[in-house]
C-alpha positions in Angstrom: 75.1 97.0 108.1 75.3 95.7 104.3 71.9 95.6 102.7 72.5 93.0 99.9 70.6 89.8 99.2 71.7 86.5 98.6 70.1 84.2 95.6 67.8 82.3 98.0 66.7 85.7 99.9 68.9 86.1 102.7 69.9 89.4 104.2 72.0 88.0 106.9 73.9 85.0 108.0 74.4 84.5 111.5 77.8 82.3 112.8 78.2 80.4 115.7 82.0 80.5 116.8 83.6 77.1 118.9 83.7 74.3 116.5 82.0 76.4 113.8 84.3 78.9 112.7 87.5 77.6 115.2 88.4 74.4 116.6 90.7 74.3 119.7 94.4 73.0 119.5 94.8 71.8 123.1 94.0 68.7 123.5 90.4 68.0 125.9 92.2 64.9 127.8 95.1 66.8 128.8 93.4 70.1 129.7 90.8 68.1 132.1 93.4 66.5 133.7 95.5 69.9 134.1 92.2 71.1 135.3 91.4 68.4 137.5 94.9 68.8 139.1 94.7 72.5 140.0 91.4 71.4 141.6 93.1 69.0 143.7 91.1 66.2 142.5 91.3 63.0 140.5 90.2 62.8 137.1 86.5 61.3 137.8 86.0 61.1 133.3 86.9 61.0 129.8 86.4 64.3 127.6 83.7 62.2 125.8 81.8 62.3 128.9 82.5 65.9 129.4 80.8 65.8 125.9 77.8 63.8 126.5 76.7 65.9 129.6 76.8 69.1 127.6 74.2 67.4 125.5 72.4 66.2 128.2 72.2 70.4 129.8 72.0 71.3 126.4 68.3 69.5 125.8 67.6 69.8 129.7 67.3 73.5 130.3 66.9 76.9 128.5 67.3 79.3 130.9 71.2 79.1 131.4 73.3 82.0 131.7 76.7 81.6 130.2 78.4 80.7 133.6 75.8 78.4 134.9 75.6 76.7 131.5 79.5 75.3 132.5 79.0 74.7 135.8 76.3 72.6 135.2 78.2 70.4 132.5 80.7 69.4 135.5 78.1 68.7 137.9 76.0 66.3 135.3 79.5 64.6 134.6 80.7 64.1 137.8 77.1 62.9 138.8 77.5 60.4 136.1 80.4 58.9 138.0 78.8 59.3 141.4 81.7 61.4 141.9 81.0 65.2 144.2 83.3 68.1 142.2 83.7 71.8 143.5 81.9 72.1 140.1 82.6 76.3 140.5 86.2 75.6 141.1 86.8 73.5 138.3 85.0 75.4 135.9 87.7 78.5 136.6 90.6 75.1 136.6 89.6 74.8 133.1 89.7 77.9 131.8 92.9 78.8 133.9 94.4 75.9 131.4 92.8 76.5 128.0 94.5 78.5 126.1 92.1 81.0 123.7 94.9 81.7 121.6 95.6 78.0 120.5 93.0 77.8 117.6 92.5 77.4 114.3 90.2 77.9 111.8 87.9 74.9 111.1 88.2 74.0 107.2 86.3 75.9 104.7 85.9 78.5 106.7 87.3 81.3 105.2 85.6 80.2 102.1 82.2 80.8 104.0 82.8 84.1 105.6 84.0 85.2 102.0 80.7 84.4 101.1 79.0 86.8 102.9 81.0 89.7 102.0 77.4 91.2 100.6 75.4 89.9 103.4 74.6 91.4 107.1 76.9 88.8 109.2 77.1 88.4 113.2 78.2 85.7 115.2 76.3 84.4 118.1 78.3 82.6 120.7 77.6 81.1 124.1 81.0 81.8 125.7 82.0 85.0 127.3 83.0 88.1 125.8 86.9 87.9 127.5 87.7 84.3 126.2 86.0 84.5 122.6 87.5 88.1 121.8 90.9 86.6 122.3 89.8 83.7 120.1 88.4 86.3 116.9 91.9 87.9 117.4 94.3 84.9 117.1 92.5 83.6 113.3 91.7 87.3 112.5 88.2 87.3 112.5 87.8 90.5 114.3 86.9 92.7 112.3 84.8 90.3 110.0 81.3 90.5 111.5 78.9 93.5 111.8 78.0 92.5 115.5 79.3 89.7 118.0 76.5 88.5 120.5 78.3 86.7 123.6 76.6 84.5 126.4 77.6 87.8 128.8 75.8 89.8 126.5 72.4 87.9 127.8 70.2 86.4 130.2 70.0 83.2 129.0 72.3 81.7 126.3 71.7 79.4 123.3 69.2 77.6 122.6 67.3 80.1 124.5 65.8 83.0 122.4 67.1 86.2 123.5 71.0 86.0 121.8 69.5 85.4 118.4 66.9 88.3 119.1 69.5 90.4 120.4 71.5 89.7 117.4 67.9 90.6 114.6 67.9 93.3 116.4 71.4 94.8 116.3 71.7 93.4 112.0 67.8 95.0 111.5 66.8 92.0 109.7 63.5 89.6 109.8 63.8 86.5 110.9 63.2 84.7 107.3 65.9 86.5 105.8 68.2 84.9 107.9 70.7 81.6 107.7 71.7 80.5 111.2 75.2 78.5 110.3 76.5 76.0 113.6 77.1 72.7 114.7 75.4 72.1 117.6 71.8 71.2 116.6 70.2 72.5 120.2 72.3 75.4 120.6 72.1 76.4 117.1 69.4 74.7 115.0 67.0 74.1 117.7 67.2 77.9 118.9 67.6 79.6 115.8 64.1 77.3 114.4 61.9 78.6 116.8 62.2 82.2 115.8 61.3 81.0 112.2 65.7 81.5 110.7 66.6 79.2 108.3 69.2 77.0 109.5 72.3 75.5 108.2 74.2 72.5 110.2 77.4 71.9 110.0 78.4 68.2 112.2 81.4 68.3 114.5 83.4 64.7 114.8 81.1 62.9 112.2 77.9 63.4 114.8 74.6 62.3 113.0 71.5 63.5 113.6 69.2 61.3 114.9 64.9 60.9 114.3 63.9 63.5 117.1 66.7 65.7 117.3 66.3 69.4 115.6 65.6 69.5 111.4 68.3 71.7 110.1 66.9 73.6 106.7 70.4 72.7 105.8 73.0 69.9 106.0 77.1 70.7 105.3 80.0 68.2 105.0 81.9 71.9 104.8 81.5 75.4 105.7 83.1 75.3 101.8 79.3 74.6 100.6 78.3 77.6 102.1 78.3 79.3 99.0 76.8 77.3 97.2 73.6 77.7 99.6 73.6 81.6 99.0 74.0 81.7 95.5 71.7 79.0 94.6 
């Protein structure tokens, strides 16, 4: 572990990974409807719905594992179109389809994990160890973070506690020395706040926050203003 401190005090800045750090390539209509196919059923919604019942599990629960958080997603989805789904099945469709090599770096990004060259760095990630290893490999991030906590690696996943204090615990660093950087402001800003980390939000797709969602310490157009953030 590094044992450097940034301008503002940090000893550690904390990552999330999936639309973060990388941004798939595949495009979310086609895989669902791949998906859906292998299931044998029809496509019952658009990928934006897909989206707007993972914020609707996100805010509804904390006390998700990793493979019950994306059952669940399918379930609230299809539930929104009256529609019954072997939620299970399709949940293995999907991932049968995606492809964890197809992604890319999201902009800025190697700008902000330059940045932390000083600094105690892990990433916390609510996808499994398997799929997210293969990700780190294909933009050759692996061997850029002091620790990687995945949703397999706990009870309950983001914005539940214990990955972010699994993660203090492995980088031996206090809560208010930390920066927790994401884009999801439940899984990441909402989780990370509660333990008292400083917290740095980074929208995905233009989202805006709205009046009772999390308060970010933080707000980036680009994981290039990182630095700015650490040496200021």
């Amino acid at each position: 572990m590094r044992s450097h401190v940034s301008q503002r005090g940090y000893e550690a800045v904390i990552f999330d990974l999936d639309r973060t750090l990388v941004e798939h390539d595949q495009d979310p209509a086609t895989l669902f409807d791949a998906a859906c196919s292998a299931t044998g059923i029809e496509p019952f919604c658009q990928p934006e719905t897909l989206e707007l019942a993972a914020e609707v599990v996100r805010e509804g629960s904390e006390e998700l594992d990793a493979v019950s958080y994306e059952r669940r997603v399918f379930a609230t989805a299809a539930a929104a179109t009256d529609t019954d789904v072997p939620a299970s099945e399709l949940v293995q469709a999907y991932n049968d389809v995606l492809d964890n090599q197809a992604v890319s770096l999201r902009p800025g990004a190697d700008t902000a994990i330059e940045s932390t060259a000083d600094l105690a760095t892990a990433i916390v990630t609510n996808g499994s160890e398997n799929t997210h290893t293969t990700k780190l490999q294909a933009v050759g991030l692996t061997k850029h973070f002091d620790t990687v906590i995945f949703g397999t690696d706990v009870p309950q996943v983001k914005p539940a506690s214990d990955p972010f204090e699994l993660a203090l615990d492995r980088l031996r660093v206090e809560p208010s020395r930390v920066l927790k950087v994401g884009d999801s402001l439940f899984r990441d800003v909402k989780g990370a706040n509660k333990l008292g980390l400083d917290t740095a939000w980074i929208p995905f797709d233009d989202r805006r926050r709205g009046v009772n969602d999390p308060e970010p310490t933080y707000t980036l157009s680009s994981l290039a203003d990182l630095p700015k953030i650490l040496s200021s």
